[in-house]
VEXSE-295943 format. One record per atom (N, C-alpha, C): x, y, z; residue in one letter. Coordinates in steps of 0.1 Angstrom, whole numbers, padded with zeros to 4 digits, always signed. Each point is the difference from the previous one (the first is absolute). Example, Ala and Ser with C-alpha at 12.3 -4.5 7.8 and 13.67 -1.06 7.14 Angstrom:
+0132-0057+0078A -0009+0012+0000A +0009+0012+0000A -0004+0011-0007S +0009+0011+0000S -0008+0011+0008S 
This chain:
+2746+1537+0788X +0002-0014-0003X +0011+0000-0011X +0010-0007+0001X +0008-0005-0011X +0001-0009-0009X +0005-0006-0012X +0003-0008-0008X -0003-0013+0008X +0004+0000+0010X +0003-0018+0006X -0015+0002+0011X -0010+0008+0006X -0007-0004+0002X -0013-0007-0006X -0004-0006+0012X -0012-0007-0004X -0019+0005+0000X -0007+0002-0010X -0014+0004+0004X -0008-0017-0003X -0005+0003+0019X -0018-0010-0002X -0008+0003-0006X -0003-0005-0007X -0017+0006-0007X -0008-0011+0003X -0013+0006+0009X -0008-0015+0001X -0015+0004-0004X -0005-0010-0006X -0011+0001-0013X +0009+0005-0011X +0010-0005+0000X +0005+0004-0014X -0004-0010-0013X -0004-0011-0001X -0008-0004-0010X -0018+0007-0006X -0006+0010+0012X -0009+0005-0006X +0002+0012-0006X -0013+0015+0004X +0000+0004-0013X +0010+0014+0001X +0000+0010+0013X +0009+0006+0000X +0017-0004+0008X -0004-0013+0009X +0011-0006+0000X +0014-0002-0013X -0011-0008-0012X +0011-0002-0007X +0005+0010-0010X -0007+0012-0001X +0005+0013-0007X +0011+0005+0012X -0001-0004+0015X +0011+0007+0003X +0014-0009-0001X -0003-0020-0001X +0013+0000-0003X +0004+0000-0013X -0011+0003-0010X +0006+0005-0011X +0010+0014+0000X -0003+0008+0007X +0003+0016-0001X +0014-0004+0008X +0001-0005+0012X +0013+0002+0003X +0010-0012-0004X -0007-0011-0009X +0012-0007-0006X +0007+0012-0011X -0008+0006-0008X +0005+0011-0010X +0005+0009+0004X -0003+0006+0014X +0005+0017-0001X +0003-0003+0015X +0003-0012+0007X +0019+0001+0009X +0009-0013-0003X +0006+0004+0006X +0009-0012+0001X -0005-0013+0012X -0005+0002+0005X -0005-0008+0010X -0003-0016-0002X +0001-0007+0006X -0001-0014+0004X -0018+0001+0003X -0005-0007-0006X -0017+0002+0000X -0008-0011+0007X -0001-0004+0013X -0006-0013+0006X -0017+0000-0005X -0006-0010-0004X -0014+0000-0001X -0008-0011+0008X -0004+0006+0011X -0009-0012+0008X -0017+0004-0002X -0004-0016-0010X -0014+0008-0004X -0010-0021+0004X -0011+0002+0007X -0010-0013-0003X -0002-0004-0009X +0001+0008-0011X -0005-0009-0012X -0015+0003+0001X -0008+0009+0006X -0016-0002+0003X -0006-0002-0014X -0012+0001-0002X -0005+0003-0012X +0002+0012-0009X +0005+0009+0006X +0000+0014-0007X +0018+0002+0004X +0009-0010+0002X +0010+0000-0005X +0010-0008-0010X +0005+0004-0005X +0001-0009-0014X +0018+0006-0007X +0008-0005+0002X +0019-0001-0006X -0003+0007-0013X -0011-0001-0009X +0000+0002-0015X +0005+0017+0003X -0008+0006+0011X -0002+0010+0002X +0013+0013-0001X +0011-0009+0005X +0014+0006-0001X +0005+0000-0016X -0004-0007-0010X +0003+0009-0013X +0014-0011+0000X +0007+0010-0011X +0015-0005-0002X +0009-0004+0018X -0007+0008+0009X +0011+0001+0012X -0003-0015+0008X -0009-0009-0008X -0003-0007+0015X +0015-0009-0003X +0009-0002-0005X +0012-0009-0007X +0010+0012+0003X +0001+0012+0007X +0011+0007+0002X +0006+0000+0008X +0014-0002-0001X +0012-0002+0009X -0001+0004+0011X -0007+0014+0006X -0001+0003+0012X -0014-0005+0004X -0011-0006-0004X -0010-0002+0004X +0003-0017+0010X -0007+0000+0009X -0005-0012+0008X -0010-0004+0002X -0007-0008-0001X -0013-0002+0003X -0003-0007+0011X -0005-0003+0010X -0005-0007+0011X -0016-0004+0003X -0003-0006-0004X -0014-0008+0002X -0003-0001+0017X -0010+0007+0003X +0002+0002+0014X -0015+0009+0000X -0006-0001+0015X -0008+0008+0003X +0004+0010+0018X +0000+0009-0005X +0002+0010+0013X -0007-0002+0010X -0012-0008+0003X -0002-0003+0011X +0007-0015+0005X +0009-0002-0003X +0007-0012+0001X +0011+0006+0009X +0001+0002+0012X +0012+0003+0007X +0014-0006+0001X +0000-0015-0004X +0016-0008-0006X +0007+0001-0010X -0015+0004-0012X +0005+0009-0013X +0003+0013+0004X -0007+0008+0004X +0007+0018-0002X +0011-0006+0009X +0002-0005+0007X +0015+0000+0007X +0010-0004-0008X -0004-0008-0009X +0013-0011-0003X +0003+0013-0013X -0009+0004-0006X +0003+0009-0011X +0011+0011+0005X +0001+0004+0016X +0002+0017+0009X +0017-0008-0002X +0000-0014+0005X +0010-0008+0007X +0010-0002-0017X -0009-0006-0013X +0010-0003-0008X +0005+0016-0014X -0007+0009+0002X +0002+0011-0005X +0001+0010+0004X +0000+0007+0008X +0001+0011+0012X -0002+0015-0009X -0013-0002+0001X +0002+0006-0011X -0003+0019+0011X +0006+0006-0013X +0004+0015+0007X -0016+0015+0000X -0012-0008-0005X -0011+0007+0000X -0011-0012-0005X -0010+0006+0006X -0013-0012-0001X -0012+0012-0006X -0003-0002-0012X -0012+0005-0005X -0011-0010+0001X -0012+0002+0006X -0011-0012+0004X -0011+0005-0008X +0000-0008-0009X -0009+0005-0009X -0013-0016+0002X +0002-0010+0007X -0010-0015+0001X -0010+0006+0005X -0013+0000-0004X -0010+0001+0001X -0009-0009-0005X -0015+0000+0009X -0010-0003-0008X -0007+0013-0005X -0002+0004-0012X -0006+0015-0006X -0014+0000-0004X -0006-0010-0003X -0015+0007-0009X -0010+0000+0011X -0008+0013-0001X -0010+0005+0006X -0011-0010+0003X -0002-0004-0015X -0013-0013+0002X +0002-0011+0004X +0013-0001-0001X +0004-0014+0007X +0000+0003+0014X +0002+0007+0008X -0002+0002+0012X -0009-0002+0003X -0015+0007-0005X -0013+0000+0006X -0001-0012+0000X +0004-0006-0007X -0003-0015+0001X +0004-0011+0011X +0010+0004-0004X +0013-0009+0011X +0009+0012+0007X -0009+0004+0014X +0014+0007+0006X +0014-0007+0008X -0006-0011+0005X +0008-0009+0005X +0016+0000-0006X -0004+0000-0009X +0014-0003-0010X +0010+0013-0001X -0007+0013+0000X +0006+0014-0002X +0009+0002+0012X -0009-0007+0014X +0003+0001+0016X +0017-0003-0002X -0002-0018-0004X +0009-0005+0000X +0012+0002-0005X +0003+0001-0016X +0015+0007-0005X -0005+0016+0005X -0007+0010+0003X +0004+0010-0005X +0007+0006+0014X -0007-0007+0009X +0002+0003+0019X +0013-0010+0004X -0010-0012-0002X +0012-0010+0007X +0016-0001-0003X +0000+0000-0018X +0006-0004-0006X +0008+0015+0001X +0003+0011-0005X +0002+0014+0007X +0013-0001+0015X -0009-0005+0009X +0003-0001+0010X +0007-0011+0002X +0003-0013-0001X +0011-0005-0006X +0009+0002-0008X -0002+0009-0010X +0015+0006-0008X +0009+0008+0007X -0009+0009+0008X +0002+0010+0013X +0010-0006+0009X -0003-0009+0003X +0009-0012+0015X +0006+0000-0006X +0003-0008-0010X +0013-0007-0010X +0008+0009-0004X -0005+0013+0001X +0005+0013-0009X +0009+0007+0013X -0006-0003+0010X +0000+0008+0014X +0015-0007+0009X -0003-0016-0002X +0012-0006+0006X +0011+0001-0008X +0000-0005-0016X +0010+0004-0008X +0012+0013+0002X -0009+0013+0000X +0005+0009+0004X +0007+0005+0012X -0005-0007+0009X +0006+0002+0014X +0014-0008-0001X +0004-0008-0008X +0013-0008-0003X +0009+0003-0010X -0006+0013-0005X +0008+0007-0009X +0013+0014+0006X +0014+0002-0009X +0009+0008+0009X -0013+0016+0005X +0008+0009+0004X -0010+0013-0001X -0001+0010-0012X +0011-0007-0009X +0000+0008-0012X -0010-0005-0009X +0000-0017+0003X -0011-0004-0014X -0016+0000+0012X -0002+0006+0008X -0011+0001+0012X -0004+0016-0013X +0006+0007+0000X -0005+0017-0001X +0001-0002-0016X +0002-0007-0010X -0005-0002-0014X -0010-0007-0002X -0004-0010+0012X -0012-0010-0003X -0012+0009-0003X -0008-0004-0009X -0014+0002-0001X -0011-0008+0002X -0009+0003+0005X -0016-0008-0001X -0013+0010-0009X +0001-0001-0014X -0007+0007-0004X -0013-0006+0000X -0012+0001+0001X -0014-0006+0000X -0006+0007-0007X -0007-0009-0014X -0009+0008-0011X -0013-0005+0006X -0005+0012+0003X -0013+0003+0003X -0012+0005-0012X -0012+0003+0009X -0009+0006-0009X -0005+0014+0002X -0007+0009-0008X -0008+0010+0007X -0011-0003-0002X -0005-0012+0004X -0014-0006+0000X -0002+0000+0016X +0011-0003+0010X -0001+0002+0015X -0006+0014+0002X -0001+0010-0006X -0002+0009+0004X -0019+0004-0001X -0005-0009-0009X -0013-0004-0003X -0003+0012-0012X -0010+0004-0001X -0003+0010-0013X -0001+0014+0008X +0011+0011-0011X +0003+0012+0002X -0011+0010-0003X -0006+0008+0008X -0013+0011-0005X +0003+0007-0011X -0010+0001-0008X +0000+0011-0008X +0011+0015+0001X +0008+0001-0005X +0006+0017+0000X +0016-0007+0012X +0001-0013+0004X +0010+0004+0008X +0010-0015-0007X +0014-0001+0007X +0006-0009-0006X +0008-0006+0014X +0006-0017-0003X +0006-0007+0011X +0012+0007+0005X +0002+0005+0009X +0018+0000+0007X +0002-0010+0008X +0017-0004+0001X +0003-0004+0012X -0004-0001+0013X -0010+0011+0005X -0006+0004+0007X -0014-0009+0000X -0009-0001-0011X -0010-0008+0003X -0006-0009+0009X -0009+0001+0007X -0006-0009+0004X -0001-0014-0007X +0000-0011+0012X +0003-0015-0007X -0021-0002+0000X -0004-0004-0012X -0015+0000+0001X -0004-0011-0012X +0007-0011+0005X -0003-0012-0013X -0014-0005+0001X -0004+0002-0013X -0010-0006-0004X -0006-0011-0006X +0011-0010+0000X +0000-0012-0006X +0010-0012+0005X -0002-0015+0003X +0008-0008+0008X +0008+0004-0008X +0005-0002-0014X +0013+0008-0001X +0011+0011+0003X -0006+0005+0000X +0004+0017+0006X +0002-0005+0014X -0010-0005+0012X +0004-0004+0011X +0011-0005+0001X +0001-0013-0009X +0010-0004+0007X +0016+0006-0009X -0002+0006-0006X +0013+0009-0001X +0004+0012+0008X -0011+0002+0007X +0000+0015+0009X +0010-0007+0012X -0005-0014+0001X +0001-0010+0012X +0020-0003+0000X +0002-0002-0012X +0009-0004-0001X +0011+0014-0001X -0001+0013-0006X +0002+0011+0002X +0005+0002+0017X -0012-0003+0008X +0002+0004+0013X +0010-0007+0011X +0004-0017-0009X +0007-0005+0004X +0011+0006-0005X +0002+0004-0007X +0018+0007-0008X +0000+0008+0008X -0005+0010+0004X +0003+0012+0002X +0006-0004+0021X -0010-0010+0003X +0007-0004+0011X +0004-0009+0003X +0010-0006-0010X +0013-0005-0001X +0011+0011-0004X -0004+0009-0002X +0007+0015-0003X +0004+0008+0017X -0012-0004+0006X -0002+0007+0013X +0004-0002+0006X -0001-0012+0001X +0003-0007+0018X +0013-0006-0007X +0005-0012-0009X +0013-0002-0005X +0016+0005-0002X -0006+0015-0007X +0003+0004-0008X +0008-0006-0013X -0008-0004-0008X -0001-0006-0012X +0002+0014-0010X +0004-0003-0010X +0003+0010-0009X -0011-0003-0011X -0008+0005+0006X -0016+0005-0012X -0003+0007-0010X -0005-0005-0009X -0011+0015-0008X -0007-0007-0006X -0012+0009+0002X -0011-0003-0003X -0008+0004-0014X -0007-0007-0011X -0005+0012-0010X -0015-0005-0001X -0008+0010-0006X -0011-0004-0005X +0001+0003-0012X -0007-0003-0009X +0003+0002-0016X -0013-0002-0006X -0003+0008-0012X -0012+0000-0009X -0001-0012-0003X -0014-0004-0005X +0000-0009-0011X +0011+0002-0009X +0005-0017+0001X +0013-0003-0015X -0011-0004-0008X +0009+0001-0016X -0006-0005-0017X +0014-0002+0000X +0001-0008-0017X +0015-0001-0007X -0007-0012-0001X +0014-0009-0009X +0000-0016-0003X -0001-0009+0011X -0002-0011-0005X -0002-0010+0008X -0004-0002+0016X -0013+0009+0000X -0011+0003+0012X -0009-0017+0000X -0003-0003+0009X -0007-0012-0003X -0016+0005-0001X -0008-0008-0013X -0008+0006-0003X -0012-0004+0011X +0001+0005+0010X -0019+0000+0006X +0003+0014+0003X +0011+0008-0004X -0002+0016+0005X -0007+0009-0011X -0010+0011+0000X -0004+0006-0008X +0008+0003-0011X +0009+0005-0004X +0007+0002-0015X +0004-0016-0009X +0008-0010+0007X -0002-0005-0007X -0014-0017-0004X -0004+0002+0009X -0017-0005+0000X -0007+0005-0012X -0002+0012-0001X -0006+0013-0007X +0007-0011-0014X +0013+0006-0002X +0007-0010-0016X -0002-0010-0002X +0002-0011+0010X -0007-0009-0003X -0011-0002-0003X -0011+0001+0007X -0012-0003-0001X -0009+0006-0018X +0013+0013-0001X -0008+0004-0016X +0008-0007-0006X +0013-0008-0003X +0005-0002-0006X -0008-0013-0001X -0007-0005+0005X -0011-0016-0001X -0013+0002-0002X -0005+0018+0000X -0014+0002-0006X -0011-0001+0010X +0011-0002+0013X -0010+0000+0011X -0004+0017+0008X -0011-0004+0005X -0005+0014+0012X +0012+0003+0005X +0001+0018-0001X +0006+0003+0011X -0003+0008+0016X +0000-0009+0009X -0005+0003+0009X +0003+0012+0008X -0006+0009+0003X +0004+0016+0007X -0010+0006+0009X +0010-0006+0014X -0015-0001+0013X -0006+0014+0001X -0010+0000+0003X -0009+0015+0005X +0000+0007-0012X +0002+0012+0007X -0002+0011-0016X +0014+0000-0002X +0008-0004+0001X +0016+0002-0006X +0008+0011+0002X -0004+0014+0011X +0002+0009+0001X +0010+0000+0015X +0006-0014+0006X +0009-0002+0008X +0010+0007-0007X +0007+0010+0011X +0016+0004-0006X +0008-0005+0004X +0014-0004-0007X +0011-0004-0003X +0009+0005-0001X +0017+0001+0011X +0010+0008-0006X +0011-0016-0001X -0001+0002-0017X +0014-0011-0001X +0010+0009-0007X +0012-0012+0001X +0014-0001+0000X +0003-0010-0009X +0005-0003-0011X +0010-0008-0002X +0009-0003+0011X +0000-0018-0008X +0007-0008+0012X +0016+0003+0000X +0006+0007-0013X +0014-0001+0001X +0001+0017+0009X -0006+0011-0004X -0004+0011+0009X +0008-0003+0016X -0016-0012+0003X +0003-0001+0016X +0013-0002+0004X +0002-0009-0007X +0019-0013+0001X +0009+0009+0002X -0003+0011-0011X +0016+0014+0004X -0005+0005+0011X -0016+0005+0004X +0002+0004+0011X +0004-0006+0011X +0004-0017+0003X -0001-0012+0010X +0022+0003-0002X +0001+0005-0011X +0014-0002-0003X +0006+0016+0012X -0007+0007-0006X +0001+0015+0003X +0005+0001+0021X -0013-0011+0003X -0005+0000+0016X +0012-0007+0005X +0003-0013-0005X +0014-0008+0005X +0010+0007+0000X +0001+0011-0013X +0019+0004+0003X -0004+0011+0011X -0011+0007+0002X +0000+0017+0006X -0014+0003+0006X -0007-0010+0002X -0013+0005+0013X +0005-0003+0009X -0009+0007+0012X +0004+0001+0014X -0009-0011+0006X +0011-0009+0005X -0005-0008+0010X -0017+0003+0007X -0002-0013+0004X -0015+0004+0008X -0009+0007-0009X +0002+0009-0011X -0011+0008-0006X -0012-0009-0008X -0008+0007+0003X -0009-0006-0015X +0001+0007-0013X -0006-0005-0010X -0002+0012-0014X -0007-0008-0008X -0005+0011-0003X -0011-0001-0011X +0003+0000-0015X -0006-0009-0010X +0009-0003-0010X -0015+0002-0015X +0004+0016-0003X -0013-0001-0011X +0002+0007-0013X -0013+0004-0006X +0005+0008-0012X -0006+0010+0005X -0010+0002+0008X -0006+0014+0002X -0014+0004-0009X -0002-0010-0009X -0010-0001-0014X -0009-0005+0010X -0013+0001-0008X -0014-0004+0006X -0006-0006-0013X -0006-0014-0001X -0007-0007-0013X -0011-0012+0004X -0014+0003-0002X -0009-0005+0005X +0003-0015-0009X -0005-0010+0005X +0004-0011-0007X -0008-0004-0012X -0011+0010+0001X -0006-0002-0015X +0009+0007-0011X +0005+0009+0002X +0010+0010-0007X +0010-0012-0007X +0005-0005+0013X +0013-0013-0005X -0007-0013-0006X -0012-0002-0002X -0005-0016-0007X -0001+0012-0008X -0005+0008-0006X -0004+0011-0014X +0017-0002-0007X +0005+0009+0007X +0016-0001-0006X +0005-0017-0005X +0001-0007+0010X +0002-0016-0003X -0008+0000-0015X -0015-0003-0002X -0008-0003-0010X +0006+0006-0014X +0006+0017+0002X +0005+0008-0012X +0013-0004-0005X +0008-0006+0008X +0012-0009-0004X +0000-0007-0010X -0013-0010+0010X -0002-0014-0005X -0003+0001-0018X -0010+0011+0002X -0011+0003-0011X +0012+0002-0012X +0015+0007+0001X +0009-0002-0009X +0007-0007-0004X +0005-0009+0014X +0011-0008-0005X -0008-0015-0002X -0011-0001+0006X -0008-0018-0003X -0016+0004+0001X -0001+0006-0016X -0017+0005+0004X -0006-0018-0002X -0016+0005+0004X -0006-0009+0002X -0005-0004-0012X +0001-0017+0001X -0008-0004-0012X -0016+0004-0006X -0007+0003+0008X -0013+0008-0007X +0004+0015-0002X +0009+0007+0000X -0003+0014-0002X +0000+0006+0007X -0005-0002+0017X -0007+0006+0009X +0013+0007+0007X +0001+0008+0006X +0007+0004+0009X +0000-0005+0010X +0016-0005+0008X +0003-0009+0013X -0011+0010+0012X -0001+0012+0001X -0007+0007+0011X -0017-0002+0001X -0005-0007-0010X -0014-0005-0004X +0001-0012+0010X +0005-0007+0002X -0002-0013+0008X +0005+0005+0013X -0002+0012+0010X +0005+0002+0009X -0015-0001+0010X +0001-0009+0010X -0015-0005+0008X +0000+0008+0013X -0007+0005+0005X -0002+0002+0014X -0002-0011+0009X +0005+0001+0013X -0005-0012+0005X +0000+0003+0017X -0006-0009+0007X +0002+0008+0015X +0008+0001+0007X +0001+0015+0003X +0014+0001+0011X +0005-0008+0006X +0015+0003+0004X +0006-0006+0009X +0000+0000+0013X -0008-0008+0013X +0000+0008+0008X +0011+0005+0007X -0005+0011+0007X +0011+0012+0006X +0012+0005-0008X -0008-0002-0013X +0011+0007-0009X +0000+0013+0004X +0018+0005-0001X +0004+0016+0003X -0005+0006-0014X -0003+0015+0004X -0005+0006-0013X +0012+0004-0006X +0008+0005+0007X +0014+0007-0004X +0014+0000+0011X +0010-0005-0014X +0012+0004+0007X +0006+0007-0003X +0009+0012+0005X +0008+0011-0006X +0010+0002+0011X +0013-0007-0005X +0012+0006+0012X +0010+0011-0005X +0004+0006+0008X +0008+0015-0003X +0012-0004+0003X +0009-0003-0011X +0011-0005-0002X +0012+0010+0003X -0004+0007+0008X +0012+0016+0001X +0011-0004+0012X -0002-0011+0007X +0012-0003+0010X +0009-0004-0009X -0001-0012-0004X +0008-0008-0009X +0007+0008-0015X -0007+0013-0004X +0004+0007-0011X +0010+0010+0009X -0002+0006+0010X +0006+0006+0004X +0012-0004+0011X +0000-0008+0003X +0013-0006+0007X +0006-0010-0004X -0003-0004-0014X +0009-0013-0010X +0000+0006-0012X -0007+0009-0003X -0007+0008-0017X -0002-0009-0006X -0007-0009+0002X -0004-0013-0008X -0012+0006-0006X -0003-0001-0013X -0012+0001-0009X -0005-0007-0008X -0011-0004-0001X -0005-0012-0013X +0003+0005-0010X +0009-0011-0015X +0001-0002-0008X -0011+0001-0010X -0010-0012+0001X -0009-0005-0012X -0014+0008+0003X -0005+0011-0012X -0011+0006-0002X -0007-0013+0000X -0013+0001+0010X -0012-0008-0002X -0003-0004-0008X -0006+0007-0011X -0008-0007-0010X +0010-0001-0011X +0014+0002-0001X +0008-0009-0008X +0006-0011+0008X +0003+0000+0010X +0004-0014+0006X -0015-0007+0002X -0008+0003-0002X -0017-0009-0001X -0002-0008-0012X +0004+0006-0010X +0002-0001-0011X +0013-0011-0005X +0012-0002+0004X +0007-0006-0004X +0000-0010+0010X -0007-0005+0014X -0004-0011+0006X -0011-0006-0005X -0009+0006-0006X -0009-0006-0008X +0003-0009-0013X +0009+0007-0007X +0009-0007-0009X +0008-0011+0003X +0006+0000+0013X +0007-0009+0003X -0009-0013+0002X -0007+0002+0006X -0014-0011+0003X -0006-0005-0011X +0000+0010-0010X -0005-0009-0014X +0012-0006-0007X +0014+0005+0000X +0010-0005-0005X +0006-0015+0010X -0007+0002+0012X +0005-0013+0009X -0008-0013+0002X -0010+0002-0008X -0010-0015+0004X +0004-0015+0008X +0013-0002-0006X +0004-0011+0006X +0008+0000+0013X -0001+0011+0003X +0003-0001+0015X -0013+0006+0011X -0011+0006-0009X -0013+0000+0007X -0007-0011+0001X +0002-0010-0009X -0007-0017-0001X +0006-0007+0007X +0010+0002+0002X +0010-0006+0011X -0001+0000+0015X -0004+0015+0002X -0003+0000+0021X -0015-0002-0006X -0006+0001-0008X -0015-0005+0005X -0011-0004-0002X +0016-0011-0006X -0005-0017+0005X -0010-0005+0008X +0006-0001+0005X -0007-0010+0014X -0009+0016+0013X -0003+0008-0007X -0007+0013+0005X -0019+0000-0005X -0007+0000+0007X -0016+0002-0003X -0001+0017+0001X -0005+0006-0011X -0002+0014-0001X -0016+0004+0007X -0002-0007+0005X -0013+0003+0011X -0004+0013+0007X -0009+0004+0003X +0001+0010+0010X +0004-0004+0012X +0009+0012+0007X +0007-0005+0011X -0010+0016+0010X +0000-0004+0010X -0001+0011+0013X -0015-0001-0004X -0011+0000-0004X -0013+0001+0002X -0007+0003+0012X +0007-0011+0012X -0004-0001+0013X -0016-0001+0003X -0005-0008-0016X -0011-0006+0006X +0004-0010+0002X 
């Protein structure tokens, strides 16, 4: 891609959305389209200095809107589509799958058409640059056994309407890849951390909730494993896939690290405990509550990031528990943009499925 092309980013007002059109307003030259709902857990503030930047666009639009993804294909043309719209939280699914069905399948699959006819009206040279990158999860793949780790290769074994309907939407890319030939790729990616995550996700929930003195809730015994990534991590690797993955492939996008999530509320609480100890004395890890699982919580995710290291040499940047550590900071240094998305938000238990 050159100077004068254009990147889609859609869900680019939420949480790894808007780290990616932060990252490629900074580090290309690119013309930056942003088609985001506005849902609850999307929010402009999110973009930082860039949401007022010369190459940024914004478009208020939802992807399952087929006259919007068109008119966006029709007034920007643009030269690669990173699909980052999603519905994401686990508990909110159990609750409401209907909704996940909807943007993460339907909505998917209308960007697909729109993405699909656009392209077919393009010369054959801007045909063989186009991209359709699709950020995925390695939650489709449901929890990994003990001793072994996710490939490419994986079985699809979702365990959650989330996961489903990303596996769902997955299977649609791949055959709009198939039968089209659409210029695809596909990723799955660890859990993201970093700034401006919207807080019902465990790390910054966890800040919050000690930063107000409240319980921190940590379903089961807390011994679910975790492989995260920083969100700017992923972005180079999303940067890495557009100039130089191979069409059609999938890849897996991790650190390779293993961290039970009691390990990461411990770590969170030891932060906290220095940079905003608690008004009684107590240590933030003293108010950490048990509470009942999640159902069909995965025990463990662990993806083997050696395709992507070894045919892009892409490597994560931020050590865990210093990038843990300075996202926790940022969350106590950002209050007024955590009071801000959640506003009009009930911190309830979500997914119970009584």
């Amino acid at each position: 891609m050159t100077a004068t092309h254009t990147l889609l980013v859609t869900g680019g007002a939420g949480f790894i959305g808007s780290a990616c059109v932060r990252y490629f307003l900074q580090h290309t030259p690119w013309h930056v389209v942003n088609l985001d709902a506005l849902t609850y857990a999307g929010n402009l503030h999110s973009l930082g200095a860039f949401r007022d930047h010369a190459r940024h666009t914004f478009v208020h639009g939802n992807i399952c809107d087929p006259h919007c993804v068109t008119q966006v294909f029709a007034n920007f043309s643009p030269s690669a589509v990173i699909h980052c719209a999603a519905e994401s939280h686990v508990d909110r699914s159990i609750d409401g799958p209907a909704a996940f069905v909807h943007t993460n399948v339907v909505g998917t699959q209308r960007l697909l058409e729109a993405s699909l006819i656009f392209w077919r009206t393009r010369s054959t040279a801007e045909q063989n640059n186009f991209r359709f990158l699709h950020v995925s999860t390695d939650e489709v793949y449901g929890s990994a056994p003990t001793g072994t780790r996710f490939t490419e290769q994986s079985p699809y074994a979702p365990n959650s309407p989330y996961a489903a309907s990303k596996a769902a939407s997955d299977h649609l890319v791949r055959a709009y890849a198939q039968t089209y030939g659409l210029p695809t790729i596909i990723t799955h990616c660890a859990n993201n951390y970093g700034p401006y995550q919207f807080p019902e996700k465990l790390i910054p929930l966890t800040c919050l909730r000690a930063l107000n003195a409240e319980a921190l809730p940590l379903y089961g015994t807390g011994e679910n494993i975790r492989d995260w990534i920083h969100v700017e991590d992923h972005c180079r690797a999303l940067h890495r896939l557009l100039s130089d993955g191979r069409i059609g492939e999938n890849y897996l996008i991790g650190t390779g690290e293993e961290y039970s999530n009691l390990f990461t509320m411990q770590t969170i609480c030891q932060t906290l405990d220095q940079v905003a100890p608690r008004p009684d004395g107590q240590p933030h890890a003293s108010a950490i509550t048990y509470v009942h699982d999640r159902p069909g919580h995965d025990a463990r995710y662990a993806n083997d990031p050696s395709k992507i290291q070894r045919e892009l040499d892409w490597r994560p940047q931020h050590d865990f528990r210093a990038g843990l550590a300075a996202t926790v900071r940022w969350y106590v240094e950002n209050q007024p943009w955590c009071q801000s998305v959640m506003a009009d938000y009930q911190r309830e238990r979500l997914g119970s499925a009584e």
